[in-house]
C-alpha angles and dihedrals in degrees: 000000000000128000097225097044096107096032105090079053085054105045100043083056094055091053111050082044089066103049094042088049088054094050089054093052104049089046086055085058101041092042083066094055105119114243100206107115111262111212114184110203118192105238100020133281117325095220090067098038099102082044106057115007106048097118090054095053093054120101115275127206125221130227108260105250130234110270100178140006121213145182122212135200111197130216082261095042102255117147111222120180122222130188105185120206137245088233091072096217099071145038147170117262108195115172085198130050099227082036124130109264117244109213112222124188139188126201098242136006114286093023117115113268118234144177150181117288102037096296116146147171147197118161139077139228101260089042116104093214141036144191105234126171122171133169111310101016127066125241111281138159115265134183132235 
């Protein structure tokens, strides 16, 4: 008797089990998916905004940005960097150049910027000079 006389009948049944397993299995998952209508909205839903979200929703003011970068030698030749604001009334005083920034401020634009510490400030972005002055050393004209 040969050895490969069942085996078509075998195989053909192996094959036609698989696929109809699969199928079952595939109908059972997608039997538990959940029929209720699913509406993504961008942003959450509209009926809890005012809820939640009111903060986010509020204005929000930006940073000013930098408008011009300088770099200062002083009357006893110390080198101060200055990064002056858009907002025209404030900018960052640095005496390194990989020094923290010390924000100085004015109350309104043209008036001289100052901040805690002795730091101070008149001068303005387009301005060639500047009186600087900054701890440790008094308060003394430097060009760009």
């Amino acid at each position: 008797m040969p050895l490969t006389r069942g085996a078509s009948d075998a195989i053909g049944a192996n094959m036609t089990r698989t696929p109809l397993a699969l199928c079952l299995v595939a109908a059972a998952a997608l039997a538990g998916c959940n029929k209720q209508d699913h509406t993504i909205v961008a942003g959450g839903d509209p009926e809890y905004a005012n809820e939640t979200n009111g903060t986010a929703n509020a204005p929000v003011a930006l940073p000013p940005s930098i408008v011009a970068s300088k770099i200062y030698r002083c009357a006893d030749n110390k080198v101060v960097y200055v990064d002056y604001l858009s907002d025209n009334k404030s900018a960052n005083i640095r005496d390194k150049q990989d020094g923290e920034p010390t924000n100085v401020t004015a109350p309104e634009p043209g008036k001289p910027m100052t901040a805690a510490g002795g730091y101070s400030l008149t001068g303005s972005a387009t301005s060639a000079t500047a009186t600087i002055a900054v701890p440790g050393h008094p308060s003394q004209s430097c060009k760009a």
